[in-house]
C-alpha positions as a LaTeX table, in Angstrom:
\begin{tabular}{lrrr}
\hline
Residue & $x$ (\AA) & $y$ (\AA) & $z$ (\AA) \\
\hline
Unk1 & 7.53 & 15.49 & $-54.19$ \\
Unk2 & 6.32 & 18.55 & $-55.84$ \\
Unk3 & 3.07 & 18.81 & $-57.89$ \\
Unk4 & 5.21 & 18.28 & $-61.55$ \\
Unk5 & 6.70 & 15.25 & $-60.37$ \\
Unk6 & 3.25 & 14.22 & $-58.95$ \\
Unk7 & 1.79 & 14.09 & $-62.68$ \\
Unk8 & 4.51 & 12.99 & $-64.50$ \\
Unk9 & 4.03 & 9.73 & $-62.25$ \\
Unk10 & 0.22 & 10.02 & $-62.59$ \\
Unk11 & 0.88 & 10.24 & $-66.47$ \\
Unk12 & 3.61 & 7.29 & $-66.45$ \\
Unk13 & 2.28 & 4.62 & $-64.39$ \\
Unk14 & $-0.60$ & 2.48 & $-65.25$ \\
Unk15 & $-0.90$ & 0.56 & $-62.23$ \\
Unk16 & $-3.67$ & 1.31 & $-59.56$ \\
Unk17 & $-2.58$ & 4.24 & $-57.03$ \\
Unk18 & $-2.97$ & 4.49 & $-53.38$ \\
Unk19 & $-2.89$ & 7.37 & $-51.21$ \\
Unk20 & $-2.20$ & 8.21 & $-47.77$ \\
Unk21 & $-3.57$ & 11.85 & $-47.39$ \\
Unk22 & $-2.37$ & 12.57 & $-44.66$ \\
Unk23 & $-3.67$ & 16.48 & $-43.97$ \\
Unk24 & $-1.64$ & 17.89 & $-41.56$ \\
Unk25 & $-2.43$ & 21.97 & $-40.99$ \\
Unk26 & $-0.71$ & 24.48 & $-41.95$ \\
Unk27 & 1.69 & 22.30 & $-44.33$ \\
Unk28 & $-1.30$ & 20.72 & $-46.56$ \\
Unk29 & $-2.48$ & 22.95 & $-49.54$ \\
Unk30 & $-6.02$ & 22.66 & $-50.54$ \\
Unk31 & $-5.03$ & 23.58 & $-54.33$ \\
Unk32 & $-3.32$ & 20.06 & $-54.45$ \\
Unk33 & $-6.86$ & 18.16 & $-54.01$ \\
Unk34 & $-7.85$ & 18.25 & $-57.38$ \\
Unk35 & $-4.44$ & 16.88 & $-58.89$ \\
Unk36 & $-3.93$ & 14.67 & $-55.98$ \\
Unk37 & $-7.45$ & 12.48 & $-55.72$ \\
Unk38 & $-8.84$ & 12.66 & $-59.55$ \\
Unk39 & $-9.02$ & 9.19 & $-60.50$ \\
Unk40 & $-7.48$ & 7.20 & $-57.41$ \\
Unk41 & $-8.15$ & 4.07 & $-56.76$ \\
Unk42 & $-7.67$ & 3.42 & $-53.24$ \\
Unk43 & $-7.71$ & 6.45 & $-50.46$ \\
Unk44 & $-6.51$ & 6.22 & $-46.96$ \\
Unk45 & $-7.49$ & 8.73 & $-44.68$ \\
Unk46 & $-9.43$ & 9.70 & $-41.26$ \\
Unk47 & $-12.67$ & 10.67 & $-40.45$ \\
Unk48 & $-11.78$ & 14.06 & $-40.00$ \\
Unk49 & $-9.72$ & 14.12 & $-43.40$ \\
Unk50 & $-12.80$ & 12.63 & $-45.23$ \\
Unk51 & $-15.15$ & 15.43 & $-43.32$ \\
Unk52 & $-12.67$ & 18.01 & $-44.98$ \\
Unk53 & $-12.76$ & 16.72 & $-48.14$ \\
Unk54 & $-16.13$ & 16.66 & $-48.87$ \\
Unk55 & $-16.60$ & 20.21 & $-47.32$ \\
Unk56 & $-18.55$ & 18.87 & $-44.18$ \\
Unk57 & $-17.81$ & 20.38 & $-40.55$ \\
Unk58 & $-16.46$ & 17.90 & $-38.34$ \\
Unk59 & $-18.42$ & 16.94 & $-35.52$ \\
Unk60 & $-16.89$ & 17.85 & $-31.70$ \\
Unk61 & $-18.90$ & 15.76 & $-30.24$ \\
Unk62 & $-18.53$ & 12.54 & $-30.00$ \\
Unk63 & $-20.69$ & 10.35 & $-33.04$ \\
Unk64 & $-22.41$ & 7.14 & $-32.73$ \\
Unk65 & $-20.54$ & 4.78 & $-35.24$ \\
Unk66 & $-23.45$ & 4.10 & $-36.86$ \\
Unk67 & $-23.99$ & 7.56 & $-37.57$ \\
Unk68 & $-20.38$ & 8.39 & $-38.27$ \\
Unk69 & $-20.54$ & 5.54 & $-41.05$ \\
Unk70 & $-23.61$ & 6.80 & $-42.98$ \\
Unk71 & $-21.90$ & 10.54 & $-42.90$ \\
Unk72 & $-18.82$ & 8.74 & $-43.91$ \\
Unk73 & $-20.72$ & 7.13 & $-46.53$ \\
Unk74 & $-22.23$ & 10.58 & $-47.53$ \\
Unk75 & $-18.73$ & 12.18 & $-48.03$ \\
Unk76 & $-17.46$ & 9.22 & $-50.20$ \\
Unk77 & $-20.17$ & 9.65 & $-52.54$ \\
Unk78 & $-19.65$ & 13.36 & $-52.98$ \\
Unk79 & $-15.74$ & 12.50 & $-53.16$ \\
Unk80 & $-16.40$ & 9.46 & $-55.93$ \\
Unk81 & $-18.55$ & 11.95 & $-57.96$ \\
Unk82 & $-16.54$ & 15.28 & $-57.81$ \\
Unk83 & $-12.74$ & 13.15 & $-58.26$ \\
Unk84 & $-13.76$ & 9.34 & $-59.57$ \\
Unk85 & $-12.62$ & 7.69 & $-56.60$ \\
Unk86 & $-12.94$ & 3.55 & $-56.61$ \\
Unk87 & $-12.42$ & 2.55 & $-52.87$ \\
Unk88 & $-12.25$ & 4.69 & $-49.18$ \\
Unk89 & $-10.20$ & 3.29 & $-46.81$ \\
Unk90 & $-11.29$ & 5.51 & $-43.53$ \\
Unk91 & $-9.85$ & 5.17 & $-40.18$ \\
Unk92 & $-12.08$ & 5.93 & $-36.92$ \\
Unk93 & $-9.48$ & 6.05 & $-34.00$ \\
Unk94 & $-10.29$ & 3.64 & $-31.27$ \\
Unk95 & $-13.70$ & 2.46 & $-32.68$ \\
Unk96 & $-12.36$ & 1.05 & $-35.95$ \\
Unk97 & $-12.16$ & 1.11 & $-39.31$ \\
Unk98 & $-14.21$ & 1.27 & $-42.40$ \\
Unk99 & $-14.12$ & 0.75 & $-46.47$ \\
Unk100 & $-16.60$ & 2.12 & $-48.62$ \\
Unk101 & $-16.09$ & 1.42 & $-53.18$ \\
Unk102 & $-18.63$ & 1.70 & $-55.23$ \\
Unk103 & $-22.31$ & 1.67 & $-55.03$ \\
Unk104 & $-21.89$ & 2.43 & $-51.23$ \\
Unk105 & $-20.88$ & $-1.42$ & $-50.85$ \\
Unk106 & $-18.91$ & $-0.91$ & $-47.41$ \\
Unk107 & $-18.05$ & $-3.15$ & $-44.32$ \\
Unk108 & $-16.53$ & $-1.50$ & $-41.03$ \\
Unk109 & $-14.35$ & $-3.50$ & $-38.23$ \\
Unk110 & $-14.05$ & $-2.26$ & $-34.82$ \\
Unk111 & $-11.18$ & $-1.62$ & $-33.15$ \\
Unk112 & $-8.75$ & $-4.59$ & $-31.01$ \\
Unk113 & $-9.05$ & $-3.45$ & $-27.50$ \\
Unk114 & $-5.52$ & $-2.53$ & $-26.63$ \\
Unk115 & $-3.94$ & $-2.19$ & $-23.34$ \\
Unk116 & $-2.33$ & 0.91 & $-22.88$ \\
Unk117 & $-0.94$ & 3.38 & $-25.69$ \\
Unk118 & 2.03 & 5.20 & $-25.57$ \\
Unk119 & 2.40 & 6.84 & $-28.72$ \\
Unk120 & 0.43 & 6.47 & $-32.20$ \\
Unk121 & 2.71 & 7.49 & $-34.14$ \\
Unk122 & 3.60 & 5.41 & $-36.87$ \\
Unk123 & $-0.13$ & 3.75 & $-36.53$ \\
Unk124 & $-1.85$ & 5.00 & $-39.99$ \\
Unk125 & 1.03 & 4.37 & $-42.07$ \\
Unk126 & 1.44 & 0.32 & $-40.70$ \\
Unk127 & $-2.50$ & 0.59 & $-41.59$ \\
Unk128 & $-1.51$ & 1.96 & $-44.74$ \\
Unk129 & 1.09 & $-0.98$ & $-45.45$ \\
Unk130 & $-1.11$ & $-4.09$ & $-44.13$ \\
Unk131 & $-3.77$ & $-2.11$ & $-47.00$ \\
Unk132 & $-1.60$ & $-1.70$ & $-49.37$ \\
Unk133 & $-0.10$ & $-5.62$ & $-48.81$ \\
Unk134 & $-4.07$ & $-6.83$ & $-48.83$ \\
Unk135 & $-4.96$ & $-5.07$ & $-52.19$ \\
Unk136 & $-1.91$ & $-6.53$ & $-53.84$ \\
Unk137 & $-3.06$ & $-10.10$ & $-52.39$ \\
Unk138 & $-6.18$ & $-9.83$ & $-53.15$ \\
Unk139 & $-7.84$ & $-9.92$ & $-49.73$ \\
Unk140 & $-11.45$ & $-8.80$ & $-49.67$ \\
Unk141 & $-11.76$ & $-5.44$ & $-47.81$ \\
Unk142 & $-13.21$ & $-6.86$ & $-44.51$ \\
Unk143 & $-9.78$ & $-9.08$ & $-44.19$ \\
Unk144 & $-7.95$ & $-5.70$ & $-44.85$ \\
Unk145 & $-9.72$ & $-3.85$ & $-42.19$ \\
Unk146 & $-8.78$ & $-7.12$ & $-39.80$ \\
Unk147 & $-5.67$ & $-7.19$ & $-40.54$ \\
Unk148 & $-4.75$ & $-3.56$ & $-40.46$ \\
Unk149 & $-6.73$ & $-2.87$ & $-37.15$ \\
\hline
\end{tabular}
């Protein structure tokens, strides 16, 4: 999709959106933010892509989840004031998953132990679907997080 077609949709459909951000460097162009986040309902995307966002420096070391979900919490904030962004969907890796809407309501679920991983590709965007198939239902977000973990 280029950006045109991107806000002809945004100007057409009056349904809530979702995105998957998916930043991938060198192919993801920070001029898109602006037109791609202003007044989304629902964003998917990892810590790392929320650190981004919101202009903070990833951390190299490894976080305490507790920490990493009041810096997540941070970044939403600065993300639902700068863009008017309803609900964070945020993905932690192994330790979990979080949401985060408005007010700074949030819940987080930790990871299913799995056995051994060959290859995660694929994994965000079945997250993505189980999210996308729990908004449409209904579900309240800690179900989501459940069911997409």
């Amino acid at each position: 999709m280029n950006r045109k077609t991107i806000q002809q949709a945004k100007e057409m459909l009056k349904c809530p959106r979702f995105l998957d951000i998916n930043i991938r460097k060198p192919h993801f162009e920070s001029e898109w933010t602006k037109s791609l986040l202003d007044g989304l309902d629902h964003l998917k995307l990892n810590s790392d892509e929320l650190a981004l966002l919101c202009g903070r420096q990833s951390d190299s070391r490894p976080l305490r989840v507790e920490d990493e979900l009041e810096i997540s919490k941070q970044c939403a904030s600065v993300l639902q004031d700068r863009h008017g962004i309803c609900q964070f969907w945020i993905t932690m890796g192994d330790r979990g998953s979080m949401w985060i809407g408005k007010d700074q309501a949030s819940c987080f679920e930790r990871a299913l132990p799995v056995g051994s991983t060959v290859d995660t590709v694929g994994a965000g965007d079945a997250f993505a679907a189980v999210l996308m198939e729990a908004i449409i239902m209904g579900r309240a977000p800690s179900e989501a997080l459940h069911r997409g973990n």
